[in-house]
C-alpha positions, 0 to 999 in steps of 0.5 A: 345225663341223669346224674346231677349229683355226680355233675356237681361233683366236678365243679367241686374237684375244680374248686379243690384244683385251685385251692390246692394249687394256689397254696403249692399242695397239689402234689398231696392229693392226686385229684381225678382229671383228664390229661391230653397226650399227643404228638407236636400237631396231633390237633389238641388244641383244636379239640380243646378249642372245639370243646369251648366254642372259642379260639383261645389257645395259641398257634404257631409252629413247633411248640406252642404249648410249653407250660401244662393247660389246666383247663376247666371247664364250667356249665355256667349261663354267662360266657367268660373265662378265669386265670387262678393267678389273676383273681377276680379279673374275668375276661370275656375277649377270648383274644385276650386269653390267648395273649394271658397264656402267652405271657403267663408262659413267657413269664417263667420259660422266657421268650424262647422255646424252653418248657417248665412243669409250672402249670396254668389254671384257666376256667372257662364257664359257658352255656355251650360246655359241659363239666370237664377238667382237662390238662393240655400238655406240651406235644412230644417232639423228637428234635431240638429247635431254636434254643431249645436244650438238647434234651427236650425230648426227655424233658417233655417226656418226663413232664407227661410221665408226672401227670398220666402215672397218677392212677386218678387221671384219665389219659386222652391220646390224641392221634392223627388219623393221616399217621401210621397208628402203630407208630402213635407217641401217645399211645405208646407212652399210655401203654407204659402207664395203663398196660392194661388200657383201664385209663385211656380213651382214644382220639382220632383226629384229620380223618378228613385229610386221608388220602382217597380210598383210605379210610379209619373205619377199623380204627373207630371199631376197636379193631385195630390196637383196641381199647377198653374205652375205644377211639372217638373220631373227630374232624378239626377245623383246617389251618385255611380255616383257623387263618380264615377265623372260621366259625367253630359253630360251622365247623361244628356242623360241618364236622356232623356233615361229614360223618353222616355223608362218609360211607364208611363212617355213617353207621357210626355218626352218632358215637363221632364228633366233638359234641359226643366226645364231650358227653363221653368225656364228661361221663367217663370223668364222672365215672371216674371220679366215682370210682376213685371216691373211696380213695379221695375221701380217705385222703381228705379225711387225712386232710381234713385232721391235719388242718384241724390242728392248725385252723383250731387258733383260727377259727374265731379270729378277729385281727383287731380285738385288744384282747386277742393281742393281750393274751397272744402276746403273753403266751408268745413271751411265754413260749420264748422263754419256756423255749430257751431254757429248754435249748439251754437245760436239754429237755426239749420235746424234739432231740437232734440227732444231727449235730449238737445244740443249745446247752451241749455247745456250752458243755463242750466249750467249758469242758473241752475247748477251754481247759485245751487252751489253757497254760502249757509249758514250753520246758525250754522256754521256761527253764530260760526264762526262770534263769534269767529272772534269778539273775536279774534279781541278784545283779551284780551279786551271787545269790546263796538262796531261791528269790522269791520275787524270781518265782512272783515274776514268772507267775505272773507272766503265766497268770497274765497268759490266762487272760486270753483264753479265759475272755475266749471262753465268755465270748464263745457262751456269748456267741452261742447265746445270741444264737439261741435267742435267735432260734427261740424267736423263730416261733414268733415270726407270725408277729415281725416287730415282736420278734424283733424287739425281743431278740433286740431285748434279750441279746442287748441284755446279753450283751451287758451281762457279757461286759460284767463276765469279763469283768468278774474274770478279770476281778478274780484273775488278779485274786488268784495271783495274791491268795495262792501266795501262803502256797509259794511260802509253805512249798518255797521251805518244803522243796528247800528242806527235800534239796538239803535232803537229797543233797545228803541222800536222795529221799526220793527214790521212786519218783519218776522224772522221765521215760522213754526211747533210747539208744545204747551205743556199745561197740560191736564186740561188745553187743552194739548200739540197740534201742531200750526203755529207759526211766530216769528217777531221782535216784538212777538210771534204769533201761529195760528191754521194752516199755513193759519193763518186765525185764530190766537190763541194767540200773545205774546210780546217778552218784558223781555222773555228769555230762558231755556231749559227743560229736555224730559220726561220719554216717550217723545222724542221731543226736549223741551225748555221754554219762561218766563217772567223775571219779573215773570209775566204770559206768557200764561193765567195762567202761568208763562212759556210755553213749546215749543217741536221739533222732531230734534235737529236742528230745536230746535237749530235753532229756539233758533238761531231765537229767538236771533235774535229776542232779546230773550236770554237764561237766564244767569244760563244757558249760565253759564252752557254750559260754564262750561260744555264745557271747550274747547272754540273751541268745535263744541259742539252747546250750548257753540259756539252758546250761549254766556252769553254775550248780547252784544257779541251776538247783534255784532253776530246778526249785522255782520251776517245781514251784511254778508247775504246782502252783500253776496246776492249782491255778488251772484247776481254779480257773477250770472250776470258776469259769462255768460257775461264773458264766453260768451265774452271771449270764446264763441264769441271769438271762433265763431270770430275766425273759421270765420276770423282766422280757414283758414289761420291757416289751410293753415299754418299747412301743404300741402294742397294736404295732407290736402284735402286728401280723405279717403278711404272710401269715395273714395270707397263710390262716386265709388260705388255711382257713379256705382250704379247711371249708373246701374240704369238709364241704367236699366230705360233705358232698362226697358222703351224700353222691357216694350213697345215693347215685350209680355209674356205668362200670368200667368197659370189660376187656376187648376180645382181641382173638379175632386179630389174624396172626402171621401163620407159615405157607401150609397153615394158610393153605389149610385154612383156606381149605377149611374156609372155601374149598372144602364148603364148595365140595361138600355144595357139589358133592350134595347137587351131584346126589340131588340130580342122581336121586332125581 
């Protein structure tokens, strides 16, 4: 060969093969190799196994071939062969081989007839090969046998198309010589990939089974369907042979036989035949390789930088130095800690933009979720319950003034109502701290039992701090009931002073109780019914024509107005009440009373709820009515628990309900403010102080160190397989740089001139040549014998 440096750079390329197959890189550098393309008993196997010298591939009909054969092959003095998912087993029964691959193969496809891409490694060393690396691929087939998927055609397909589109592999198409070679799958699907033929070599095989008279001979010339590296005839053994366990020696030496005896192939005995198929293979993967060394060696480079980052802690490790252990486990409590406080604070080198995380989670808890869930009054509900509480309190006696213990019982009852949600609140923190904690361990995983004690640490200490929250909100919820107290006194003197006020003259007369929607009813000759924009004050009663109250209608004091309700019509189905003037005065223009409508129950009930609160009552018939109409005073029947034909019980309702609403608003606000301050304080703070005073000493107190510091198996076998990778490819940069300037290859076969090829012509072009070729030759021939004779 002349080239021993180049020779050496194969076995270098199988080296990277395994390492970086048997750690699932493969697919990151594309390694030069020669991938075997043919139909379904094209004769591959047959090639391979003549390359080895030995039967080691299975046989059988259909496909036999269902995972991808990496084959490489090693010149090596002693004979054996090598699984990369067996390590250091060798087998030197090459029967055994072929039960391995089958079971290898059943091992992932099943014992039917399905394929996978998982590929097989297998090194054959032996005196009789030289340096190649192949890959058997399954045959193409065009039908679905046994329990084959339908679609394993395009399965197969798909499978080859990953390995030859890789512009570093070589593609050999082996076709058989007894077939129609315009019809050859492998060479159609190498022209997709290699258009212009720079990648395949081709393979003829059965040229012994031709039928008499018929011979490849133009094939073999690169005359019909060239190729820039040309065909290369070989002659397997029979399936009489194979049953037989023919010798592949013999077979050998017959297969020379036959090409030297073959009048049409003895010209070219010396460039047919398996041996010449080897060393051409073998050159032209070494010149491939050459070739495609730049390429490789940039990736290795790239390679090679990215392990240095990883292998840099690895490089002088020594798994059993105390000291090793010591300083790891400061620097992994150190990490954990600087970790969480980052997920907590936000100030992490790496932000996610796909969700939130860490520290904004609680943000959102005790901004959003917690103030949701927090008091909201149910105005019927409450107005209900005030009035009931007033009457229990007098009894049997009618109270002239507000009770305070009717104010003190709904409070608390609303206090009481804070317990939930504020509880909620710790246990959410909770939840999304023992999430951090987790996710902060993460990086420990190197070391099993330190990752689980510290997440058992922190999350226990967590947990007893979450116990001490509760309790603290607990604490300062019964606070707030009694300091707020001195409230209820100076706001109880200041709504009674404003009710004695208004009673004589409303003092408020901007203050806004409510807005909205409503109906007018007037008779059609009078305008009809029309929808405005109401606002009810302290002091009247206003509607305009829309929300933007630009363009008042009318306004109306609330001075003698009082109630009723009045029964829908026939076709309507609003919900109707009346305002009239006690003193029987007009109300609106001409008359005496006017019509408001709501489409739902609630908003008329509601409103009249409103109007209460304005000093406007329902007339004393009415309330007398829903009275007795509802003989269950505790009915939830809304006329009978929210009327009452009592003014001044009403007026003690609508002063304890003012009361409750501000100091249930100063409440909120309190307990908006305390629940960050005191999570913060007592849990999140605590922890953070704990992992970076406390975590290490308890670590220390929890067991032996050395089974602390314990690595995991699998990061042992990780920084093995790094380490192992890091050496095979600076070894290889090595002797890449030194072949690289030091050694030549053959180039690249030029382009085949293909113009000799005849092309369909019509009847006259024919005839034309023919004159051109032969006929016009003999005329001249007799033109210049005629000349000759009349000379003479």
């Amino acid at each position: 060969m002349g080239n021993r440096g180049m020779e050496d750079l194969i076995p270098l390329i199988n080296k990277l093969q395994d390492a970086f197959s048997s750690i699932g890189q493969s697919c990151n550098l594309d390694l030069p190799q020669i991938a075997v393309v043919g139909g379904q008993s094209a004769g591959k196997s047959s090639v391979l196994e003549n390359f080895v010298g030995r039967d080691f591939l299975p046989r059988g009909s259909g496909i036999v071939t269902r995972r991808p054969l990496i084959l490489q092959l090693v010149n090596n003095k002693a004979e054996y062969a090598e699984f990369l998912h067996c390590k250091g087993r060798k087998f030197v029964d090459f029967d055994e081989v072929r039960q391995e691959i089958e079971a290898e193969t059943d091992r992932i496809t099943g014992s039917n007839k399905g394929i996978s891409p998982i590929p097989i490694n297998l090194r054959v060393y032996s005196p009789h090969v030289l340096n190649l690396t192949l890959i058997d691929l399954p045959g193409m087939t065009k039908v679905a046998v046994g329990d084959q998927p339908p679609d394993i055609e395009h399965q197969i397909r798909d499978m080859i198309m990953q390995f030859i589109s890789r512009e570093s592999c070589l593609i050999l198409a082996v076709t058989p010589a007894n077939t129609d070679l315009a019809n050859s799958d492998a060479l159609k699907v190498a022209k997709e990939v290699d258009p212009q033929g720079l990648r395949t070599i081709g393979v003829i095989t059965k040229l012994d089974l031709m039928d008499e008279g018929t011979d490849a001979r133009d094939i073999l010339e690169n005359k019909l369907l060239p190729l820039r590296r040309g065909y290369i005839g070989v002659v397997n053994r029979s399936q009489k042979d194979i049953d037989g366990r023919k010798d592949i020696r013999a077979a050998l030496a017959a297969e020379r036989k036959f090409f030297l005896s073959h009048p049409s192939y003895r010209h070219m005995a010396e460039r047919m035949g398996t041996p010449h198929l080897q060393k051409a293979l073998n050159q032209q993967l070494t010149n491939h390789i050459r070739d495609t060394l730049p390429g490789l060696r940039s990736k290795l480079q790239s390679q090679l930088l990215s392990l240095e980052k990883e292998v840099e802690e690895y490089k002088n490790f020594r798994p059993d130095d105390p000291t090793r252990k010591t300083k790891a486990l400061l620097q992994m409590v150190q990490q954990f800690g600087v970790d969480f406080e980052k997920c907590i604070e936000g100030s992490g080198d790496q932000v996610d933009t796909a969700e939130l995380s860490g520290g904004a989670r609680i943000n959102r808890i005790f901004h959003e979720r917690f103030p949701f869930e927090l008091i909201v009054f149910d105005e019927k509900e409450l107005r209900r319950e005030i009035s009931h509480a007033i009457k229990n309190v007098h009894g049997v006696r009618t109270g002239l003034f507000t009770p305070d213990l009717a104010f003190e019982t709904i409070v608390k009852k609303q206090i009481r109502k804070l317990k939930e949600p504020s509880l909620k609140c710790v246990d959410l923190v909770v939840s999304e701290l023992t999430t951090l904690v987790r996710k902060s361990a993460n990086k420990l995983g190197s070391y099993p039992r330190l990752r689980e004690e510290t997440e058992r640490i922190v999350t226990t200490y967590v947990r007893e701090r979450e116990n001490k929250t509760k309790d603290q909100v607990r604490d300062w919820r019964e606070k707030i009931r009694y300091n707020h107290f001195v409230f209820f006194f100076i706001n109880f003197l200041n709504v009674q002073n404003q009710r004695n006020i208004v009673n004589k003259k409303r003092a408020i007369a901007n203050q806004v109780i409510r807005k909205g929607w409503l109906t007018l009813n007037i008779s059609i000759m009078k305008g009809g019914s029309k929808e405005y924009w109401f606002i009810l004050t302290a002091e009247s009663l206003s509607w305009y024509k829309d929300e933007e109250e630009k363009e008042k209608k009318y306004m109306l004091p609330l001075d003698n107005l009082k109630l009723r309700d009045v029964e829908k019509g026939f076709m309507s189905t609003k919900h109707i009440f009346a305002i009239f003037n006690t003193e029987q005065r007009n109300v609106y223009k001409d008359l005496r009373q006017i019509e408001l409508a709501c489409d739902l129950q609630e908003d008329m009930d509601s409103w009249k709820a409103s109007f209460l609160r304005a000093g406007v009552y329902p007339e004393k018939d009415q309330v007398l009515m829903f009275s007795l109409n509802t003989p269950d005073s505790d009915s939830d029947a809304a006329p009978a628990d929210t009327f009452s034909m009592d003014p001044q019980l009403e007026r003690q309702v609508e002063t304890i309900r003012n009361l409750v609403d501000s100091y249930i608003g100063i409440v909120n606000k309190t307990i908006r403010d305390l629940m960050p301050k005191t999570i913060m304080h007592l849990m999140i703070n605590s922890a953070k102080d704990f992992i970076h005073s406390e975590l290490l000493a308890y670590l220390y107190s929890s067991g032996d160190q050395n089974s602390l510091m314990e690595e995991s198996a699998d990061q042992a076998q990780r920084r093995d397989e790094m380490l192992r990778m890091y050496h095979s490819v600076k070894e290889a940069l090595s002797i890449i740089g030194d072949i690289s300037t030091s050694t030549v290859s053959t180039p690249a076969p030029p382009p085949v001139n293909d113009t000799w090829i005849p092309e369909t012509r019509s009847e006259n072009e024919q005839r034309a040549a023919v004159w051109e070729r032969v006929t016009f030759p003999l005329l001249w021939l007799s033109m210049f014998r005629m000349n000759c004779l009349y000379t003479a």
